[in-house]
C-alpha atoms as one frame of an Amber mdcrd trajectory, in Angstrom:
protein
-104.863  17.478  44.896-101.672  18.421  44.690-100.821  16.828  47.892-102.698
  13.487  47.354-100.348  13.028  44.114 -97.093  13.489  45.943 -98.550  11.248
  48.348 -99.103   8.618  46.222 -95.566   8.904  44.657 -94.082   8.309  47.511
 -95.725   5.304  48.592 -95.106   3.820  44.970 -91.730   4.126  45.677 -91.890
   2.718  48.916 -93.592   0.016  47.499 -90.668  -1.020  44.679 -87.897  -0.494
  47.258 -88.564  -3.634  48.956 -85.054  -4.142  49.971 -84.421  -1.271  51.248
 -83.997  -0.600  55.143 -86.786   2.027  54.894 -88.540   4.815  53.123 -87.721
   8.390  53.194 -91.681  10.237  53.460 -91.980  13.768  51.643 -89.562  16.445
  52.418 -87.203  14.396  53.825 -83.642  14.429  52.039 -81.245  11.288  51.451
 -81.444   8.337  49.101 -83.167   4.941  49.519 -80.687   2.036  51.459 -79.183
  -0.683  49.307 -76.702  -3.446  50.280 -74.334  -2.850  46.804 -72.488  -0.192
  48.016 -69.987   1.275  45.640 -70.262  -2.078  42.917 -71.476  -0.999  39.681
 -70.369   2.762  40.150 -68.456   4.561  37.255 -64.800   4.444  38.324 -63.111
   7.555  38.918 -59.755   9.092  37.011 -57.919   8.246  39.891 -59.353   5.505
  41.102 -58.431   3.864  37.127 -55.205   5.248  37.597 -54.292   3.287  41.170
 -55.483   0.439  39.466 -53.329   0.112  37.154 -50.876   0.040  40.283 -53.040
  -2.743  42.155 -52.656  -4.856  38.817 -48.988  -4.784  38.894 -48.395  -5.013
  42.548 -50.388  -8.512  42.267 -48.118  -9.487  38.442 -44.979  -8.836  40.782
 -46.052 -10.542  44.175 -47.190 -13.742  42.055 -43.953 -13.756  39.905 -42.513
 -13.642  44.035 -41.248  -9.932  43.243 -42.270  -9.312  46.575 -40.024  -6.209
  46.646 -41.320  -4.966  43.438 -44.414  -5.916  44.741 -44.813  -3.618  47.588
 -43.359  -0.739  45.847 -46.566  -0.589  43.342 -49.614  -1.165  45.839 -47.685
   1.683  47.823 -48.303   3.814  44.811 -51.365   2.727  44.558 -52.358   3.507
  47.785 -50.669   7.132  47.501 -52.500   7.728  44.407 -56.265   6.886  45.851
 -56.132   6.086  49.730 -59.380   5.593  49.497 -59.193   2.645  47.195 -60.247
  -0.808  48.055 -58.240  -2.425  45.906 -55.471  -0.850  46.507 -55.568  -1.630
  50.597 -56.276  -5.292  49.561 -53.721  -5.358  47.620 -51.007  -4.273  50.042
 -52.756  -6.161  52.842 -52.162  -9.381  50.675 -48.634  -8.566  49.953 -48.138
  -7.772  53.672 -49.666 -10.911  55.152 -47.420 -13.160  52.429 -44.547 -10.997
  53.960 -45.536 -12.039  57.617 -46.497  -8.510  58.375 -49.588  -9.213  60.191
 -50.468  -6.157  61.726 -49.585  -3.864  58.672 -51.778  -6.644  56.504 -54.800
  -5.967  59.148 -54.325  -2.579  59.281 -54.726  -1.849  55.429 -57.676  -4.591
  55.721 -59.992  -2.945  57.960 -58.618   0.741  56.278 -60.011  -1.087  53.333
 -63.681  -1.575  54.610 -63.732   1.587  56.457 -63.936   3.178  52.928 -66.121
   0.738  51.352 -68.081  -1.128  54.108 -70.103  -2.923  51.566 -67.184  -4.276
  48.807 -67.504  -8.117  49.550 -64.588  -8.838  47.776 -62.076  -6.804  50.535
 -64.234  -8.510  53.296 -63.964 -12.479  51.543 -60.504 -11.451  51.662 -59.692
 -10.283  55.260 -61.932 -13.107  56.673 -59.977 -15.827  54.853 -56.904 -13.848
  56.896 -58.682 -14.011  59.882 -59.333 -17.566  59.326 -55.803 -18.195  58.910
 -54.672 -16.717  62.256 -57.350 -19.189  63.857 -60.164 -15.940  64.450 -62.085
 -18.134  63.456 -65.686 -16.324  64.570 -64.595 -12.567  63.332 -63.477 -14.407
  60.125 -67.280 -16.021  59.442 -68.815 -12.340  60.041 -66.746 -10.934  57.350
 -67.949 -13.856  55.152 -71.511 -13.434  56.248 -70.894  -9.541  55.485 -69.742
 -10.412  52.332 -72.217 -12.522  50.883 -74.973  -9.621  51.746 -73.870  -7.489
  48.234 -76.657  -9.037  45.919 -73.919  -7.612  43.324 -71.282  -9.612  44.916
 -69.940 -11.973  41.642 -68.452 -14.996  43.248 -69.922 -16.053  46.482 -69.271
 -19.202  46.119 -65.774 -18.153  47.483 -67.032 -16.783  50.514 -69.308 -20.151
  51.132 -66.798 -21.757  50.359 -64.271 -20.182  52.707 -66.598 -20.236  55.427
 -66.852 -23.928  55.315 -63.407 -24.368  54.877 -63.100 -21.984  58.190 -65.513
 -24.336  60.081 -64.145 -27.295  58.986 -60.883 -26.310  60.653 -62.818 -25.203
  63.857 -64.039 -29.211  63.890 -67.537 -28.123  62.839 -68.728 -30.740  60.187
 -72.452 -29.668  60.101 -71.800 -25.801  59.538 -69.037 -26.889  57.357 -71.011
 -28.680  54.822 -73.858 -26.732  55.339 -72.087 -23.480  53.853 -70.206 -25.976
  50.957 -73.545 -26.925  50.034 -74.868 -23.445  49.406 -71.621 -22.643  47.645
 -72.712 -25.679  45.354 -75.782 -24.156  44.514 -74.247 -20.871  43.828 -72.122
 -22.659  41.242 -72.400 -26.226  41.379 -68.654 -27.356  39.551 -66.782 -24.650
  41.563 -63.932 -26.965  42.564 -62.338 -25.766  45.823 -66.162 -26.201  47.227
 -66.363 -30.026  45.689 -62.606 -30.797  47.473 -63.997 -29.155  50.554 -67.231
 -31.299  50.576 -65.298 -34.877  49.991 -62.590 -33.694  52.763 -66.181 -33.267
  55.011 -67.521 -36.971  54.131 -64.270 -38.254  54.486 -63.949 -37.014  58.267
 -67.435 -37.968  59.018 -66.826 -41.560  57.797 -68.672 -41.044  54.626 -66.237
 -42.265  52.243 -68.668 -43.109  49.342 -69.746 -39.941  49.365 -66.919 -38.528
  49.928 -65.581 -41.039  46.753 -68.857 -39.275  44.244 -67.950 -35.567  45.426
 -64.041 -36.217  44.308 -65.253 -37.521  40.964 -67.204 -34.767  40.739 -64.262
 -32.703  41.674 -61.797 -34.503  38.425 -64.356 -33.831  36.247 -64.293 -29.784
  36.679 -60.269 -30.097  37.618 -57.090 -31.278  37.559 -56.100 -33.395  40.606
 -53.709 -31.146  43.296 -51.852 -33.102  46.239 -54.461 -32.050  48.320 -57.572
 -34.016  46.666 -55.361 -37.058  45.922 -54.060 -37.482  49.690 -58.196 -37.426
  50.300 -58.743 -39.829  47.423 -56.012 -42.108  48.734 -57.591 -42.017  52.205
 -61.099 -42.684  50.615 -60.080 -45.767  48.970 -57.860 -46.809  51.300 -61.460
 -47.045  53.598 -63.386 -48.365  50.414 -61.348 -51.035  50.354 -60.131 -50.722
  46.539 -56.147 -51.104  47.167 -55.555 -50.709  43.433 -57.047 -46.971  43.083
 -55.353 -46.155  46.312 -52.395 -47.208  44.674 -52.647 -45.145  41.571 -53.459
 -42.242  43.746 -49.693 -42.671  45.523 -48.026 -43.198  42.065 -49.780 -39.816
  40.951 -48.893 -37.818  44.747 -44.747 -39.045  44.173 -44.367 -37.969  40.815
 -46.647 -35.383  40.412 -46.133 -33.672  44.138 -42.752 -34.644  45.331 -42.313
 -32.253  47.572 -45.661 -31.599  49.033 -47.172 -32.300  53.039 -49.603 -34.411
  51.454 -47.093 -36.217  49.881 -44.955 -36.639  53.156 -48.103 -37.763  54.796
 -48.773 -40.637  52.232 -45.473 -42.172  52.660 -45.853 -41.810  56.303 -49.292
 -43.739  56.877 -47.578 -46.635  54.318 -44.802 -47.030  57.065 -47.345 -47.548
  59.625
């Protein structure tokens, strides 16, 4: 009887873990497979206290204290090498630094001691991305998205489309901006991303809906008003194309889109 009950325990549990990989069966030892990994653990003493480190290194490195910068995600690192955060962190500043193999290095130290963090992985496939890998750099995206803890993955969609776009893939493009839309359906890099799509593939009135969509959640950069100039500019409506310049010189003087703007009015 005894038996039968134990039996019966353990196929109730195998029964609830549906996510799981599989199911331990009596007197085994080991716990049940999930895809969180270490999100929603209680944070350690030292892992709270490299933190603080991590938080600073990124103040410093945005004020452009790269110096300064380096110095505290070092002591991070010292404090808890094991810490995510803290090889992200130093990855970052070392990438921004053009120190690509030290920036990899701490990446993939990074995942080794939290394979499952899709944060560190969003992050070292949008560097991947950026030195044109682009195929490694959609795995880590793909690996990212598979926490069902992970907070934002509209960022990873989102980067992933972005990623494709550059690799002259429309369909997987939009296909991956679209589910970063229904993750969060005013996330703005995703609604830039989707009329820079329609406006390569000739759409431009949809490309025209999914930048008005964009203004509504955000405030116009260089980047979505060198697409909105190039949108109306197809449409047709000369006077919205010109507002769109006006806004690029004196709001972006200095920017590539900018450059580009004057450039195709020369032509």
């Amino acid at each position: 009887m005894r038996g039968r009950r134990l039996m019966q325990a353990v196929l109730l549990l195998c029964s609830v873990a549906l996510l799981s990989t599989g199911c331990e069966t009596a007197g085994t030892r080991g716990e049940l497979e999930d895809s969180t990994g270490a999100l929603g653990r209680e944070e350690s003493a030292k892992g709270r206290s490299s933190d603080i480190y991590v938080k600073l290194a990124i103040a410093y490195m945005r004020n452009g204290q790269m110096d300064v910068a380096l110095q505290q995600a070092k002591k991070a690192v010292s404090i808890d090498p094991d810490s995510t955060g803290a090889h992200n962190a130093i990855a970052l500043i070392y990438s921004r630094l053009g120190e690509m193999e030290l920036a990899e290095r701490h990446y993939r130290r990074g995942i080794e001691a939290e394979p499952r963090n899709p944060y560190i992985r969003n992050a070292f496939g949008t560097f991947l991305c950026q030195q044109g890998r682009y195929d490694e750099a959609e795995q880590e995206f793909v690996n990212a998205l598979k926490n069902p803890l992970y907070r934002t993955p509209e960022l990873a969609y989102t980067n992933a489309g972005a990623c494709n776009f550059l690799q002259g893939s429309l369909v997987r493009a939009e296909a991956y901006l679209r589910k970063a839309l229904q993750a969060s359906p005013t996330f703005p890099q995703a609604l830039v991303k989707m009329a820079k799509v329609k406006l390569q593939a000739g759409e431009y009135t949809a490309a025209r809906g999914f930048l008005e969509r964009y203004r509504a959640a955000a405030r116009h950069t260089a980047e979505s008003l060198w697409i909105g100039l190039q949108v109306e500019r197809a449409l047709g409506d000369s006077d919205q194309a010109a507002s769109y310049m006006l806004q690029l010189k004196s709001g972006f003087p200095d920017a590539v889109e900018t450059r580009l703007a004057i450039e195709s009015e020369v032509r």
